[in-house]
N, CA, C and O atoms as a GROMACS GRO file, in nm:
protein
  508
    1UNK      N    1  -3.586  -3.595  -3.963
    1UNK     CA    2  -3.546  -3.731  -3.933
    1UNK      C    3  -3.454  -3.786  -4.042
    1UNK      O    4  -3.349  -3.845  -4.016
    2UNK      N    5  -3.495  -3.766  -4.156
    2UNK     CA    6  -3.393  -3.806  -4.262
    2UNK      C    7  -3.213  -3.746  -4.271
    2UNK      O    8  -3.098  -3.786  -4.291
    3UNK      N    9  -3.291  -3.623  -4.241
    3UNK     CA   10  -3.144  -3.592  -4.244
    3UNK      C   11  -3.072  -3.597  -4.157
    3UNK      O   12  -2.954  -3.566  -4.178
    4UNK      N   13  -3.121  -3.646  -3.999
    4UNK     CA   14  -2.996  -3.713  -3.886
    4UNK      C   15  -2.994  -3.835  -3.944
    4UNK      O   16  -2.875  -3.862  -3.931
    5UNK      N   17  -3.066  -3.970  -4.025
    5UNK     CA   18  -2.963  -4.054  -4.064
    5UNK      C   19  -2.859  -4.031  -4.180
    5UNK      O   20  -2.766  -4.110  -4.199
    6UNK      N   21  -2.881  -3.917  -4.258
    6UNK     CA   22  -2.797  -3.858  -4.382
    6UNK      C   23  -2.691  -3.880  -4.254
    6UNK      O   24  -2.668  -3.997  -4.221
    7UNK      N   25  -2.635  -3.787  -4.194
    7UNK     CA   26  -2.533  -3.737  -4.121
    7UNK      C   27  -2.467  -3.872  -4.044
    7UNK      O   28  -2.347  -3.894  -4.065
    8UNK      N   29  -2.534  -3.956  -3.962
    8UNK     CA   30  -2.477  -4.056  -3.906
    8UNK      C   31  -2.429  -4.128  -4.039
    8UNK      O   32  -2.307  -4.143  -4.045
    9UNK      N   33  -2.491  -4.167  -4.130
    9UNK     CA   34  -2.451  -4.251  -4.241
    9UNK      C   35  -2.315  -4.191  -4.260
    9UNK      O   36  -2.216  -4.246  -4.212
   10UNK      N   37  -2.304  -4.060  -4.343
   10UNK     CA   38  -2.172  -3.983  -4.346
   10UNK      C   39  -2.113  -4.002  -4.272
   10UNK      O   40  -2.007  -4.044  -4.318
   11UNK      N   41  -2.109  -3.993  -4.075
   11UNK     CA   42  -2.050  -4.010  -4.011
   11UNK      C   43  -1.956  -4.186  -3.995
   11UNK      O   44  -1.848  -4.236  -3.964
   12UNK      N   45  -2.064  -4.211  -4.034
   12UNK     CA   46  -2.037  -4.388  -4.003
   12UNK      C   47  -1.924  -4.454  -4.156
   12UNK      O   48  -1.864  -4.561  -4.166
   13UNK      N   49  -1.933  -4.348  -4.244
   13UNK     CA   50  -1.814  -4.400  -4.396
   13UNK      C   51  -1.697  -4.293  -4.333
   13UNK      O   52  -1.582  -4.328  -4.307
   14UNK      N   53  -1.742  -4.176  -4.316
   14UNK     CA   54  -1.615  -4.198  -4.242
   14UNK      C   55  -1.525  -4.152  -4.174
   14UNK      O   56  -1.436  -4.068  -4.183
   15UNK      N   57  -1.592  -4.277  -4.054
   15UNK     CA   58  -1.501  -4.362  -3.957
   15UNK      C   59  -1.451  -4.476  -4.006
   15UNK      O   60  -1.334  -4.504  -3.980
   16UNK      N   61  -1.533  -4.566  -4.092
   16UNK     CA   62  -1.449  -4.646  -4.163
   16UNK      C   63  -1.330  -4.632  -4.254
   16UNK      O   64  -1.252  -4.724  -4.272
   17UNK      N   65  -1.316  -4.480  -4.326
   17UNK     CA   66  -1.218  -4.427  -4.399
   17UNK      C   67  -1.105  -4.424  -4.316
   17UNK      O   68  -1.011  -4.503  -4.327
   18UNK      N   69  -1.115  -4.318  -4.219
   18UNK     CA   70  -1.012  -4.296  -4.102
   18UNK      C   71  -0.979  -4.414  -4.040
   18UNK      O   72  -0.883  -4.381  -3.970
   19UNK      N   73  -0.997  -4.519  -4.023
   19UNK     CA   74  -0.940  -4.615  -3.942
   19UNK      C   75  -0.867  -4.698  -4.064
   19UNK      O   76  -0.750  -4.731  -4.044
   20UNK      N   77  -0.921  -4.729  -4.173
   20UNK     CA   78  -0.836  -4.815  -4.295
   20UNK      C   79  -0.748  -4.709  -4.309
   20UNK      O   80  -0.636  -4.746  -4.343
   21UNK      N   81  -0.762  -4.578  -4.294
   21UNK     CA   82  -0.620  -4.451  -4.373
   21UNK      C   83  -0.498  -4.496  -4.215
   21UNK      O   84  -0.377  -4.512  -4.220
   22UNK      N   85  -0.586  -4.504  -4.097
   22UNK     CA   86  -0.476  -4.527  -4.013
   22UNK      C   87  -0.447  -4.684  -4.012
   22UNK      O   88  -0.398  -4.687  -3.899
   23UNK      N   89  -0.440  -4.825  -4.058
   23UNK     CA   90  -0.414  -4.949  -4.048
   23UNK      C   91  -0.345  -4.897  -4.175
   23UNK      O   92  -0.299  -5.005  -4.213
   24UNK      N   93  -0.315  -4.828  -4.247
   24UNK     CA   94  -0.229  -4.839  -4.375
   24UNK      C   95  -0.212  -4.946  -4.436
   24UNK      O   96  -0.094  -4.978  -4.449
   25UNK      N   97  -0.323  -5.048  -4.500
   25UNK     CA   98  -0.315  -5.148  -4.569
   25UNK      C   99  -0.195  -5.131  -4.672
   25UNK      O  100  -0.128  -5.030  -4.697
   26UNK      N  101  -0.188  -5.246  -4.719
   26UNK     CA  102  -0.082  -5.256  -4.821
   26UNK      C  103  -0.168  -5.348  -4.929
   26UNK      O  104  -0.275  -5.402  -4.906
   27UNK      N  105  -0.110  -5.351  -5.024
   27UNK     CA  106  -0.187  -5.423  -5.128
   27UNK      C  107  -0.102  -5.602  -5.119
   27UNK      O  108   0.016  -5.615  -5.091
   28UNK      N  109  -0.190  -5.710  -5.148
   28UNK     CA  110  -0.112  -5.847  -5.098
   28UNK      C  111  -0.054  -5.891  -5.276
   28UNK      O  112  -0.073  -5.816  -5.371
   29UNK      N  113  -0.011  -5.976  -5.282
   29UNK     CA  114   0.007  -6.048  -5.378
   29UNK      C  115   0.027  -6.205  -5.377
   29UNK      O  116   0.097  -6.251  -5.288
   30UNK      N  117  -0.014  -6.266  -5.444
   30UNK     CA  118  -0.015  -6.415  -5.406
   30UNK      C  119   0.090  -6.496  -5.564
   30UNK      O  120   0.058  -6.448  -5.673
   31UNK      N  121   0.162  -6.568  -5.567
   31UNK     CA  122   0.244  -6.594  -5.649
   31UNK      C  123   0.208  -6.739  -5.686
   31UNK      O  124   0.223  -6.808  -5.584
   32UNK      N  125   0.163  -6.820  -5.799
   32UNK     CA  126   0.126  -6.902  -5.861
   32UNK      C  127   0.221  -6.970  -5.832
   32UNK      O  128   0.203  -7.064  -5.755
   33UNK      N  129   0.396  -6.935  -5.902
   33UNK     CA  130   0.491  -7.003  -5.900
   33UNK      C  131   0.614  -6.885  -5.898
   33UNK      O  132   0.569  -6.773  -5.922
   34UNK      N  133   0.778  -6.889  -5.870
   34UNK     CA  134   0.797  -6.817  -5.850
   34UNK      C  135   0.895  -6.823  -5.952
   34UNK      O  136   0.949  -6.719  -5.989
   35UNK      N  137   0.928  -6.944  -6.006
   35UNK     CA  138   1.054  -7.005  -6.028
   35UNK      C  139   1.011  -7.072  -6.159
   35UNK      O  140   0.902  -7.128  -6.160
   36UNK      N  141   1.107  -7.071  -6.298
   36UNK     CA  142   1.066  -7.128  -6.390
   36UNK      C  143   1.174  -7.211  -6.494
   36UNK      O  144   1.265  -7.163  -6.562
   37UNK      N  145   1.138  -7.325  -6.482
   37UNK     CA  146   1.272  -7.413  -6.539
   37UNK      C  147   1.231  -7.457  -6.668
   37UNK      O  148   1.131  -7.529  -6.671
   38UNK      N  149   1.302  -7.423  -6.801
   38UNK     CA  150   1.208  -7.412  -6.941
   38UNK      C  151   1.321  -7.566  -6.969
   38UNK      O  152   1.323  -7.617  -7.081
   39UNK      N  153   1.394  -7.615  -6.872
   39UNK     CA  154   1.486  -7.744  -6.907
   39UNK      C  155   1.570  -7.707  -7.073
   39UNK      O  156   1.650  -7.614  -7.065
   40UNK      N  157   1.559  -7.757  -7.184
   40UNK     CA  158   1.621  -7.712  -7.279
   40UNK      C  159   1.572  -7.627  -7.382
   40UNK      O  160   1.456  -7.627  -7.424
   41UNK      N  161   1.697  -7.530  -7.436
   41UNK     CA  162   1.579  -7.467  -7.477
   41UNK      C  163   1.690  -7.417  -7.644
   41UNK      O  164   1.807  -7.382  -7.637
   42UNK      N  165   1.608  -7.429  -7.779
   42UNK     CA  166   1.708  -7.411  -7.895
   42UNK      C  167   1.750  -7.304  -7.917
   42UNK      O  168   1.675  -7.207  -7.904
   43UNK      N  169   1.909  -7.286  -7.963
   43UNK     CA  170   1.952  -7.156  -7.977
   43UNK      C  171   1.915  -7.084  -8.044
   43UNK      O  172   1.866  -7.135  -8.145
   44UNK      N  173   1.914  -6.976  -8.040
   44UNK     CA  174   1.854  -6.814  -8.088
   44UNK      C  175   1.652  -6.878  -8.139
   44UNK      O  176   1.596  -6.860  -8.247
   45UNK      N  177   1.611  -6.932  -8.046
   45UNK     CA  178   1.454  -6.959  -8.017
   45UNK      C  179   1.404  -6.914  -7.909
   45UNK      O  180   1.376  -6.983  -7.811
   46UNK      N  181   1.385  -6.768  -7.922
   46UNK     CA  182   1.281  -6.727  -7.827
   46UNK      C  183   1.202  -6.814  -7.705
   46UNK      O  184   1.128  -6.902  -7.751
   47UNK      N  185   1.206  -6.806  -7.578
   47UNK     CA  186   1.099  -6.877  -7.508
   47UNK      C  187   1.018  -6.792  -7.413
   47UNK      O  188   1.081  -6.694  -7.370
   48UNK      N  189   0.866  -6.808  -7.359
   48UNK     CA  190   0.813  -6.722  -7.289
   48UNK      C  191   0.789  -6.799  -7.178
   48UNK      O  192   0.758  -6.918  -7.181
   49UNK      N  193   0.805  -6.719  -7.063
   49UNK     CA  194   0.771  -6.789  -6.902
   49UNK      C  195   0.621  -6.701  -6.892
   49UNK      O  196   0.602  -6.607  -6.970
   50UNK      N  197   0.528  -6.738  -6.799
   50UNK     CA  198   0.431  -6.743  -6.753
   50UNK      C  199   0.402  -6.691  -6.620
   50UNK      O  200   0.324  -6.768  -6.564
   51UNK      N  201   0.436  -6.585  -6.541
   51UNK     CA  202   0.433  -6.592  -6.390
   51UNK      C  203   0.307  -6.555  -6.389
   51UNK      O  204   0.262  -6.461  -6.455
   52UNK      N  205   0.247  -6.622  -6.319
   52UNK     CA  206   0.087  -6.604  -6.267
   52UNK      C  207   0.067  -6.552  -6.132
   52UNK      O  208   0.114  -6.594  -6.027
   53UNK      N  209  -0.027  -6.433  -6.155
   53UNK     CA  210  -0.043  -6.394  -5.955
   53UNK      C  211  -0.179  -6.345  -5.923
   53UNK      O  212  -0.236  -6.276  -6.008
   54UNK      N  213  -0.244  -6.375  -5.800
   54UNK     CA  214  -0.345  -6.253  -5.778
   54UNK      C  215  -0.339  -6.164  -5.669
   54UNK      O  216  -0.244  -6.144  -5.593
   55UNK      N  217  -0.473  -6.103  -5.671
   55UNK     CA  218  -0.471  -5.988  -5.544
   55UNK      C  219  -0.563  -6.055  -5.471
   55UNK      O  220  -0.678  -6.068  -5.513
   56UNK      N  221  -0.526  -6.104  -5.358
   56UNK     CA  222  -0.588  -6.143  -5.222
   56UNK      C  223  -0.630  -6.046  -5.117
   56UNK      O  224  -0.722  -6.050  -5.035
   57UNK      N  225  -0.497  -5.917  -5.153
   57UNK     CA  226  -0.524  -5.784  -5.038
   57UNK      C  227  -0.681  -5.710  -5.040
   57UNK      O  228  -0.768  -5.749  -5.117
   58UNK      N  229  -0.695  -5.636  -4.975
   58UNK     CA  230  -0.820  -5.529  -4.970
   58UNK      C  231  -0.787  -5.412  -5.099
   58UNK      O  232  -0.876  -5.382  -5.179
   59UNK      N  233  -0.687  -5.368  -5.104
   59UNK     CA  234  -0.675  -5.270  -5.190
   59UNK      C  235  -0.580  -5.266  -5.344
   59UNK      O  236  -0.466  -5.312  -5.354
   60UNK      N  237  -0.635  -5.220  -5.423
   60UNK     CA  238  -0.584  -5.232  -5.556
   60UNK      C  239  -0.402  -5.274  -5.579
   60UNK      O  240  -0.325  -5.189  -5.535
   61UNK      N  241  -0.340  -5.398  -5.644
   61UNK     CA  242  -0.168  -5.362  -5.720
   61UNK      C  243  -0.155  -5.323  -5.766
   61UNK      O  244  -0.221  -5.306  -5.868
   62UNK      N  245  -0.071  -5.276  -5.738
   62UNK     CA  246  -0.036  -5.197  -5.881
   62UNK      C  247   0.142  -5.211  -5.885
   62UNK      O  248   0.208  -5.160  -5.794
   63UNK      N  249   0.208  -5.286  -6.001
   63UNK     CA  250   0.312  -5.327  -6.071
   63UNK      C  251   0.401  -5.211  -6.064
   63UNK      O  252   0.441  -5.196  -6.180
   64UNK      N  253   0.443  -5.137  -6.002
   64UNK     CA  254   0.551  -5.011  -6.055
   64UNK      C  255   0.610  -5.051  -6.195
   64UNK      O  256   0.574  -5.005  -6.304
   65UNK      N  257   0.719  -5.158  -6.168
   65UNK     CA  258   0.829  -5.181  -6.292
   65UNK      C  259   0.835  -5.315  -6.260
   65UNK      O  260   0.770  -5.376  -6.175
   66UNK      N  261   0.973  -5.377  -6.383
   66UNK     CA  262   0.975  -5.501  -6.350
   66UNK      C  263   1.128  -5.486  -6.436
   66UNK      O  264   1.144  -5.462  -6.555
   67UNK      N  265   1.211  -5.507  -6.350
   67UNK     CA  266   1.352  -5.550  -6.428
   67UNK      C  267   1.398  -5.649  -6.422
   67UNK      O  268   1.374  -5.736  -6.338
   68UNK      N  269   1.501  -5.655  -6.549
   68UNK     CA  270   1.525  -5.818  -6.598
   68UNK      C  271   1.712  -5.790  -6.543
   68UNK      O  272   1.771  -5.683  -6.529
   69UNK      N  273   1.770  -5.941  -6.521
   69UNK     CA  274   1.913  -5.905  -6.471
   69UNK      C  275   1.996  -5.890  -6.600
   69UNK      O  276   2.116  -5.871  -6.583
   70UNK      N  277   1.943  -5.897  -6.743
   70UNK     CA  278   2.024  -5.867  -6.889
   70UNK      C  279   1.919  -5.874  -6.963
   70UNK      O  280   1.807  -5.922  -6.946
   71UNK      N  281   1.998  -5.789  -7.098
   71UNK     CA  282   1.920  -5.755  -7.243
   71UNK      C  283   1.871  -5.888  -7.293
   71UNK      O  284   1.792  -5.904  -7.386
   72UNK      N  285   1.921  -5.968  -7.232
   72UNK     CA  286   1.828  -6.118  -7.305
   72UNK      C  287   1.686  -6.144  -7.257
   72UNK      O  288   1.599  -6.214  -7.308
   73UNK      N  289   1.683  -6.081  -7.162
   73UNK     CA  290   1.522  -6.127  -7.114
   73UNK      C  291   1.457  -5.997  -7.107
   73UNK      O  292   1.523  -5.899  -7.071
   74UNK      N  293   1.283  -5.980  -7.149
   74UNK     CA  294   1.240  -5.861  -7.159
   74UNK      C  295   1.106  -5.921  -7.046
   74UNK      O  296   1.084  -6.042  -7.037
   75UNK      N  297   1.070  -5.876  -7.012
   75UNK     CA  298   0.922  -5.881  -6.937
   75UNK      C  299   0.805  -5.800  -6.977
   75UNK      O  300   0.826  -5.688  -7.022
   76UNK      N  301   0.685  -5.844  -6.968
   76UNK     CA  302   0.585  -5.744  -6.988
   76UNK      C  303   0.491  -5.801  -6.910
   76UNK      O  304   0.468  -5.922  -6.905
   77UNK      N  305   0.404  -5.667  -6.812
   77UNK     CA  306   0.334  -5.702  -6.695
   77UNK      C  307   0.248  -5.574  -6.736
   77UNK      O  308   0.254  -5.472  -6.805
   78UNK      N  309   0.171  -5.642  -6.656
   78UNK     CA  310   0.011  -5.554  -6.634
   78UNK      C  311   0.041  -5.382  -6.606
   78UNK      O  312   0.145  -5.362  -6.544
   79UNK      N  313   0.000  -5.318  -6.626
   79UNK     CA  314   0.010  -5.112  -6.636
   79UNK      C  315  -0.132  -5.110  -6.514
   79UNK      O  316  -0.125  -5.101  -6.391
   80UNK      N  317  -0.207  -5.119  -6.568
   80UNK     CA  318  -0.323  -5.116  -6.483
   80UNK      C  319  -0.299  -5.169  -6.346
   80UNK      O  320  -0.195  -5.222  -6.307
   81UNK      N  321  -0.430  -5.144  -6.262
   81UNK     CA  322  -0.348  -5.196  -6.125
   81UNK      C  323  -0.503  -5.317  -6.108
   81UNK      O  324  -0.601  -5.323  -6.182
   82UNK      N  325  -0.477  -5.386  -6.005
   82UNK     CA  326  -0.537  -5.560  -6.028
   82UNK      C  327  -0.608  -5.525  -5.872
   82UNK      O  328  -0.568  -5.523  -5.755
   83UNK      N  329  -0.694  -5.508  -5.920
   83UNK     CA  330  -0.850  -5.499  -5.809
   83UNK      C  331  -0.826  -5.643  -5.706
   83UNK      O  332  -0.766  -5.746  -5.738
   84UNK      N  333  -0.878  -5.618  -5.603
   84UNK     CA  334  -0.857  -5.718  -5.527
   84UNK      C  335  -0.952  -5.845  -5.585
   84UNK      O  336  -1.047  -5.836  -5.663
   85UNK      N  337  -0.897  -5.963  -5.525
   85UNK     CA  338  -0.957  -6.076  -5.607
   85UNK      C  339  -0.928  -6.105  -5.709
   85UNK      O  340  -0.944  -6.220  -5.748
   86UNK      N  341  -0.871  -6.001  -5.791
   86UNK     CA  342  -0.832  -6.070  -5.981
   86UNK      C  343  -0.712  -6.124  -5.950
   86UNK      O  344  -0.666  -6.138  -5.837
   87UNK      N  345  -0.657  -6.154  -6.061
   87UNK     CA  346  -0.579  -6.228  -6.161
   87UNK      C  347  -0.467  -6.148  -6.229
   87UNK      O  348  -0.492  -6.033  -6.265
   88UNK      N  349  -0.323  -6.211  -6.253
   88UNK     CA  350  -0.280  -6.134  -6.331
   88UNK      C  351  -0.185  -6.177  -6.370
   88UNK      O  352  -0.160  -6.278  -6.304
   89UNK      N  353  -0.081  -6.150  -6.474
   89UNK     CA  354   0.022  -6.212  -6.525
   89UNK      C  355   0.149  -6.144  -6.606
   89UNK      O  356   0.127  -6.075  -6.706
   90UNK      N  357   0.262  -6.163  -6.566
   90UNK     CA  358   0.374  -6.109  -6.605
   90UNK      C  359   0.464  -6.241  -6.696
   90UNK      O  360   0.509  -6.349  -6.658
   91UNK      N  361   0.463  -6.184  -6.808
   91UNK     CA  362   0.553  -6.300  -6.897
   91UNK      C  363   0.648  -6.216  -6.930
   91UNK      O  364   0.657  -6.095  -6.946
   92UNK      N  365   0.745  -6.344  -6.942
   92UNK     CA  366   0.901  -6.298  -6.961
   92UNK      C  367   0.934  -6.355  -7.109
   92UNK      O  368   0.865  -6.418  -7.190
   93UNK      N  369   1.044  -6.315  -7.112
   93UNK     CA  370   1.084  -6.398  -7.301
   93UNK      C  371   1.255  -6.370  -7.266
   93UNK      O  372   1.329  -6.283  -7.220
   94UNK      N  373   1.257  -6.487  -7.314
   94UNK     CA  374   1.443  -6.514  -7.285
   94UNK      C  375   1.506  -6.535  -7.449
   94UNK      O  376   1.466  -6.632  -7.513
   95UNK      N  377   1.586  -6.460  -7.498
   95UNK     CA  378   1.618  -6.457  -7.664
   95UNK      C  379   1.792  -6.563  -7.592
   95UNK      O  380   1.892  -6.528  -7.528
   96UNK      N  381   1.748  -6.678  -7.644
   96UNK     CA  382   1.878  -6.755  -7.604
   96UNK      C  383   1.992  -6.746  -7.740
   96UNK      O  384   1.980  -6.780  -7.858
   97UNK      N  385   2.075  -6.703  -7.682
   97UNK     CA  386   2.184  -6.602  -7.780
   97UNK      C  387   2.301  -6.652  -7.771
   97UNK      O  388   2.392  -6.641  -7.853
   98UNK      N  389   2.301  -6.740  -7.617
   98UNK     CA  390   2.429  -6.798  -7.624
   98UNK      C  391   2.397  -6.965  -7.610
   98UNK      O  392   2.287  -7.018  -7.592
   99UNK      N  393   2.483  -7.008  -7.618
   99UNK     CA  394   2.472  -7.160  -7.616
   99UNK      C  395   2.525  -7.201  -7.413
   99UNK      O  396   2.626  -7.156  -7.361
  100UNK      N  397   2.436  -7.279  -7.352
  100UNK     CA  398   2.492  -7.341  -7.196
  100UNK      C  399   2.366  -7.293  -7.171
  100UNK      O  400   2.267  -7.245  -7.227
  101UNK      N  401   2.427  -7.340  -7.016
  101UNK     CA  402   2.331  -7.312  -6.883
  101UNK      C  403   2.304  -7.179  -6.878
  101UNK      O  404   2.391  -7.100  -6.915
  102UNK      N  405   2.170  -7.129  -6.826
  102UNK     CA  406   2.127  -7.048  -6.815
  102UNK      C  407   2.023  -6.966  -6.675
  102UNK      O  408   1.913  -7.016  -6.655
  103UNK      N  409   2.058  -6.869  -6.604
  103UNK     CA  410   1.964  -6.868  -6.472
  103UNK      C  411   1.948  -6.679  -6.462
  103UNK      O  412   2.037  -6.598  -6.435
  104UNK      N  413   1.822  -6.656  -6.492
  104UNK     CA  414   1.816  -6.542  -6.506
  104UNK      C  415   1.711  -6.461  -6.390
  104UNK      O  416   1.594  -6.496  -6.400
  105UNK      N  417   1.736  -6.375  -6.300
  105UNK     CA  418   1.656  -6.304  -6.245
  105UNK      C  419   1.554  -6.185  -6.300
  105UNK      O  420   1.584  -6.131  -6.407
  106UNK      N  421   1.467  -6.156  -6.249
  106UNK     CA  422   1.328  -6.086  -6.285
  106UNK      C  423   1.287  -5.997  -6.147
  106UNK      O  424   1.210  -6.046  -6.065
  107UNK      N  425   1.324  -5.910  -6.134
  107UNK     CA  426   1.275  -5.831  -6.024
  107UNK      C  427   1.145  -5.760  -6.065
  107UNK      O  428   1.117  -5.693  -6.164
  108UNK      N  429   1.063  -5.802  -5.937
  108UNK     CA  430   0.919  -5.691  -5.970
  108UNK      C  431   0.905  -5.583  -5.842
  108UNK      O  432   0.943  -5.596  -5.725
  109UNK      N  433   0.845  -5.484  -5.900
  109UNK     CA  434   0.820  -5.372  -5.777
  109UNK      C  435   0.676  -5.315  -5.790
  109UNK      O  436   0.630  -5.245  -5.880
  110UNK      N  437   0.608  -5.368  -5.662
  110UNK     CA  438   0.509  -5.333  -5.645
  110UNK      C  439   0.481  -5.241  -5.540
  110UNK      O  440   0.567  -5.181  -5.476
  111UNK      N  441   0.318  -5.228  -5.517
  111UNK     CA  442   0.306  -5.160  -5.369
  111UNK      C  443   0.208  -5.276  -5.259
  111UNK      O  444   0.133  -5.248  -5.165
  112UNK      N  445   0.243  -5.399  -5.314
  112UNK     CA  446   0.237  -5.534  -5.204
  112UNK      C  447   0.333  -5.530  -5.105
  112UNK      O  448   0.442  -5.483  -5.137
  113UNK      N  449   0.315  -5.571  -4.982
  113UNK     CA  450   0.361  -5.584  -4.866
  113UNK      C  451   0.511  -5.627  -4.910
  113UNK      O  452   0.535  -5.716  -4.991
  114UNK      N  453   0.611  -5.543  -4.837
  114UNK     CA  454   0.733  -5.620  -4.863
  114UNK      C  455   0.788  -5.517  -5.003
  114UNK      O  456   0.910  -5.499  -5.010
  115UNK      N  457   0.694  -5.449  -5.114
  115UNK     CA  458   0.726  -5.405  -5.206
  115UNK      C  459   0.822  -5.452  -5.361
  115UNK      O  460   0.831  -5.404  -5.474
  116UNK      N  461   0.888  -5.577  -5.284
  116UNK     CA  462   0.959  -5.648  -5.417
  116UNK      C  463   0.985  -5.805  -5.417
  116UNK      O  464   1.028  -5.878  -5.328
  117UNK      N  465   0.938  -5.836  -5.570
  117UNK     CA  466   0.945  -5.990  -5.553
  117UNK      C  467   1.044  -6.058  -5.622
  117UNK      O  468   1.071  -5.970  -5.704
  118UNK      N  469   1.120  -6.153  -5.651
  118UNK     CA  470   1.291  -6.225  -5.734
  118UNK      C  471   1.164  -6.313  -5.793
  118UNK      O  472   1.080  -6.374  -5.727
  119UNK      N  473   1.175  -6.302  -5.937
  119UNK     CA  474   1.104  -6.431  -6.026
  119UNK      C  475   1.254  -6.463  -6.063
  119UNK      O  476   1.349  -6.386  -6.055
  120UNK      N  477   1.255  -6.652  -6.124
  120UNK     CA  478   1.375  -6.688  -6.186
  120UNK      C  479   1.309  -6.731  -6.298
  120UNK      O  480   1.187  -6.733  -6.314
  121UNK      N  481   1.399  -6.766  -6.379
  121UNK     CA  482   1.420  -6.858  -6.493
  121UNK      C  483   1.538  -6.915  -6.511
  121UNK      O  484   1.641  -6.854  -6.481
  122UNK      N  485   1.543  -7.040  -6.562
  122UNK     CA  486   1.663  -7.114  -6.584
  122UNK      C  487   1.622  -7.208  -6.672
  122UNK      O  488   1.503  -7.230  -6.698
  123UNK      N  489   1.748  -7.285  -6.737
  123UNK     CA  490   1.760  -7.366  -6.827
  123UNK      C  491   1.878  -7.405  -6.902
  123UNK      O  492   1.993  -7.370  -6.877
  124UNK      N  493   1.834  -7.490  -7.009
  124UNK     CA  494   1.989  -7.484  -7.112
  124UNK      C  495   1.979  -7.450  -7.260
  124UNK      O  496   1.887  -7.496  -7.328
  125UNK      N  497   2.062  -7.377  -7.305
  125UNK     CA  498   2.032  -7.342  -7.457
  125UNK      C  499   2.169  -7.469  -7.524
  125UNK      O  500   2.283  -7.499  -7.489
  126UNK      N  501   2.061  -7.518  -7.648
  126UNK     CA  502   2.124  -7.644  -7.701
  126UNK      C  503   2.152  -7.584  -7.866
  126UNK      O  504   2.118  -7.472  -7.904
  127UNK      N  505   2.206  -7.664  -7.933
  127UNK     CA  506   2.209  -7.643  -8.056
  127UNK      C  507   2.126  -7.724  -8.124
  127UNK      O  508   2.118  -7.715  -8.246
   0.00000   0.00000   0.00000
């Protein structure tokens, strides 16, 4: 007797395996903010943006890369991948080098639905 529920049990994980391997989830991502306006900001003074996100999906993010549109802005984001339900955060740093207006893109690549997200930053570097 035990061991026909061993077997249905086995049987019954998986069927649940095989049907999530065939719905091919994707991992979700939810975006705090997308867009970041630091308004003025002093020349050659470092500033850091904040992008905040979590995992809403069923299955683990995970961050591939994250490129910046120039050597002035560096990013650093999570390596590990963000269990569903957590939290997570990618900060940027803008080395303001030149003096004016400023609007910089942040590409991220994940394995969330859609696979890539445009963060901005903008502002003005003053003297």
């Amino acid at each position: 007797m035990k061991s026909s529920f061993r077997y249905i049990g086995i049987i019954m994980v998986l069927g649940v395996a095989y049907s999530v391997a065939l719905s091919n989830p994707k991992a979700s991502v939810e975006w705090i903010e997308t867009s970041i306006d630091f308004g003025e900001v002093d020349f050659k003074k470092p500033v850091t943006a904040e992008f905040k996100f979590k995992n809403p999906g069923l299955i683990p993010l995970v961050i591939n890369e994250v490129k910046t549109s120039c050597g002035c802005t560096v990013a650093d984001f999570p390596k590990q991948p963000i269990v569903s339900g957590q939290e997570g955060k990618i900060l940027v740093t803008f080395d303001a080098e030149t003096e004016g207006q400023f609007s910089k893109t942040i590409t991220v690549y994940s394995n969330a639905e859609g696979g890539v997200t445009q963060l901005y930053i903008q502002g003005v570097v003053i003297r």
